[in-house]
C-alpha positions in Angstrom: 0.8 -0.7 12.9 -0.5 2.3 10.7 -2.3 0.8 7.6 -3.6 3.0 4.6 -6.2 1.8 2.4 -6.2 3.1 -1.3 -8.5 2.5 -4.1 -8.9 4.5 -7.7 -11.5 5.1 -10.1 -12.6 1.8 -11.2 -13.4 0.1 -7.9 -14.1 3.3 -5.2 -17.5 2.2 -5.0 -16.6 -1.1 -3.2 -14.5 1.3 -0.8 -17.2 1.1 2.1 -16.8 -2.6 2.3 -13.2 -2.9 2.0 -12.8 -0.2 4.3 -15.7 -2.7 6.9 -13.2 -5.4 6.8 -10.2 -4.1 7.6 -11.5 -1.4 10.3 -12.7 -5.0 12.1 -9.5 -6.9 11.4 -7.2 -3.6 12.2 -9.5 -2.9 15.5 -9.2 -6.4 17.0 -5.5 -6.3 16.2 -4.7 -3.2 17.1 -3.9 -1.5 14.5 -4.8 2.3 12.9 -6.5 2.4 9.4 -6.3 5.6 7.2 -8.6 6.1 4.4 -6.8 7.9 1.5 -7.8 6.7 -2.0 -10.8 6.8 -3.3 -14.3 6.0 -1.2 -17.0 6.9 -3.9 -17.2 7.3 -7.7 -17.7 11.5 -6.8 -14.6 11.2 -4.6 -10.7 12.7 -5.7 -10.1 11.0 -8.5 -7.2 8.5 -8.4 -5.8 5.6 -11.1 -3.7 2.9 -10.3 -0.8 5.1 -11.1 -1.7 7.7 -8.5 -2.0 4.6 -6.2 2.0 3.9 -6.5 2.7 7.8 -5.5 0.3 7.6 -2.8 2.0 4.7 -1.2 5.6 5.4 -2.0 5.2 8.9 -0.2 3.1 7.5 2.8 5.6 4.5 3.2 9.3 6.2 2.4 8.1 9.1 4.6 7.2 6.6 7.6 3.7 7.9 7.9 2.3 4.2 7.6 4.0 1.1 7.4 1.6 -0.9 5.1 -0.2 0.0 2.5 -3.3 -2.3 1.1 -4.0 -0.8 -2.5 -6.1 -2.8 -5.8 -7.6 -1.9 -8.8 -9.9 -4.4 -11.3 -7.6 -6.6 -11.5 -4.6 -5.8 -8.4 -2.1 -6.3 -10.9 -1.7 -2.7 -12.2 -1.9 -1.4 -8.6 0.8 -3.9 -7.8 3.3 -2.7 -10.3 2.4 0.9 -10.1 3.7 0.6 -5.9 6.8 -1.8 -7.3 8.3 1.0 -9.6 9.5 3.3 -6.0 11.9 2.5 -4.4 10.9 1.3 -0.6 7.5 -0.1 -1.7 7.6 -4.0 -1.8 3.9 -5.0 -2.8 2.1 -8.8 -2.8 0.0 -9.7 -5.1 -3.1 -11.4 -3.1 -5.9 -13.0 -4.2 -7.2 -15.2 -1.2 -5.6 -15.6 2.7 -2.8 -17.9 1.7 -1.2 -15.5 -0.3 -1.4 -12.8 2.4 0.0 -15.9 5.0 3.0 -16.4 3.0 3.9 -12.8 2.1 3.9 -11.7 5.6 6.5 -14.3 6.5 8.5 -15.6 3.1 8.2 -12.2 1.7 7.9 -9.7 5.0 6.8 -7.0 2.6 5.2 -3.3 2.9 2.3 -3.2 0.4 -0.6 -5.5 -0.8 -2.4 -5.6 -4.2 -6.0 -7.2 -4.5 -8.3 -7.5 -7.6 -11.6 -5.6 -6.9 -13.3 -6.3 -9.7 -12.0 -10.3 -10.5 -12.8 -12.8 -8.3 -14.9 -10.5 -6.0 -18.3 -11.9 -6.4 -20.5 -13.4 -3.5 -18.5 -14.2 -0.4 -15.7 -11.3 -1.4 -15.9 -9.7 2.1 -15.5 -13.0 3.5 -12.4 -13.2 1.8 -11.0 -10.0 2.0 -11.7 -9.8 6.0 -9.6 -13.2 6.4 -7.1 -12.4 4.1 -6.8 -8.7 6.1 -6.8 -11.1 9.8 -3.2 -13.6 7.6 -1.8 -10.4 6.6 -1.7 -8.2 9.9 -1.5 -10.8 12.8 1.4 -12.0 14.9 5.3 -11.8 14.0 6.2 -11.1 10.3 8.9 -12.4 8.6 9.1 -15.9 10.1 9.6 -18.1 7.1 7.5 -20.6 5.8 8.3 -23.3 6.4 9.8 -22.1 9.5 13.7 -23.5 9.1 13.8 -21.4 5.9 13.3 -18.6 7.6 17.5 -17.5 7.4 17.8 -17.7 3.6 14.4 -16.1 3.2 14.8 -13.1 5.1 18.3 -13.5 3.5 17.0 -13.2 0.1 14.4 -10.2 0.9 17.3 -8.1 2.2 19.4 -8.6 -1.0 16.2 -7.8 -3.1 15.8 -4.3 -1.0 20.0 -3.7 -2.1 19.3 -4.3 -5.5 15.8 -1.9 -5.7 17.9 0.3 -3.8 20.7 0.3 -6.4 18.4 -0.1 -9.1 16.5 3.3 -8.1 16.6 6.8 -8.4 16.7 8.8 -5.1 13.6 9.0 -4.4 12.5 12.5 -4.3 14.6 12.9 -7.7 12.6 9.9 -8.9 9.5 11.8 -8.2 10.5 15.4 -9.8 11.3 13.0 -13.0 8.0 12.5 -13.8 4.9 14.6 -14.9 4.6 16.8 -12.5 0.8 17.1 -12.5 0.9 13.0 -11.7 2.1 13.8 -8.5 -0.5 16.7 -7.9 -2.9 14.8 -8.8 -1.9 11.7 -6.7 -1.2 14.2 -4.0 -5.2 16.4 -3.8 -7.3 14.1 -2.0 -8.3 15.8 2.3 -7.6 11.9 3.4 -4.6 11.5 2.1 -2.7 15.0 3.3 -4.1 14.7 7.1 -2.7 11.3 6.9 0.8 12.1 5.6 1.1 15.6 7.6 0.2 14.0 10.7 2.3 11.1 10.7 5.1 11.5 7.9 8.7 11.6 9.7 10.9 12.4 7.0 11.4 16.4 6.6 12.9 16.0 3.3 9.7 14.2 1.5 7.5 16.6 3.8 8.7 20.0 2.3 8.7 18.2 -1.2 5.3 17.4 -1.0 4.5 21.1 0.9 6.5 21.9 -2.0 3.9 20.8 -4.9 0.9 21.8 -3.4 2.1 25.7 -2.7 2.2 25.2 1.4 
């Protein structure tokens, strides 16, 4: 599993030990870890609005397929990646949470506070609610013989965000264009979507806004 790890303004300086914690969980998994918000208060500077670009372009293009993303509180981060279409993000505050959204939920996206809650202990946390998220089979139900209408219910949700939506690349030439720019600037970020982004339509879009 490719995994990116974003973070904006408020909270980059906690990037390093974020980052610590999920390079261990992702390495004795198995899984790749990209870098692309924010990773010091000098760094590209990114809100929690940026953060929903970010991810919706990373995660509609196939360049990852989960994105772990927070701000102060995780919930502005969390319904900045809910407004595109393709992004389903969890709000998670401790391991359960991240238990129960892998396998009620089978989601794409996670939003954690940086700023609540994270006091002493916080990479304990984090690190265990990084090992409930990423291992074993997702989207087994909890309890287990609910597992039919849950995964059920998630596919309906994706028709109706999917109806609900804009296409996506009109969605994103709808908004202020300089958003996207902006969202768009940071080194991490375009080695991580050139290299592994699949879909040659969101490609030449975002080639497209930076003037490749």
């Amino acid at each position: 599993m490719k995994i990116a790890l974003m973070q904006e303004f408020s909270q980059a300086a906690k990037n390093p030990v974020v980052l610590e914690q999920l390079n261990t969980v992702a390495a004795a998994q198995g899984h790749q870890v990209f870098n692309v918000g924010m990773d010091g208060d000098n760094d590209h500077r990114l809100t929690y609005i940026h953060l929903g670009i970010c991810a919706a372009l990373l995660l509609n293009a196939k360049a990852v397929d989960f994105v772990v993303a927070g701000c102060g509180t995780g919930q502005g981060a969390m319904m900045s990646l809910n407004a595109w279409p393709g992004v389903y993000c969890g709000y998670c505050i401790e391991p359960t949470d991240a238990f129960l959204f892998a396998q009620v939920n089978s989601g794409n996206a996670l939003s954690l506070p940086f700023a609540k809650g994270f006091g002493w202990g916080a990479e304990i946390n984090i690190r265990y609610i990084f090992e409930k998220a990423f291992a074993g089979e997702r989207g087994q139900g909890y309890p287990v013989e609910r597992k039919e209408s849950q995964m059920a219910n998630a596919g309906i949700l994706a028709q109706v965000k999917q109806g609900a939506s804009k296409d996506f690349i009109d969605g994103l030439k709808a908004i202020d264009p300089e958003l996207v720019k902006q969202a768009i600037g940071g080194e991490r970020f375009q080695k991580a979507f050139f290299d592994n982004a699949q879909d040659a339509d969101i490609v030449a879009y975002v080639k497209g806004v930076l003037g490749k």
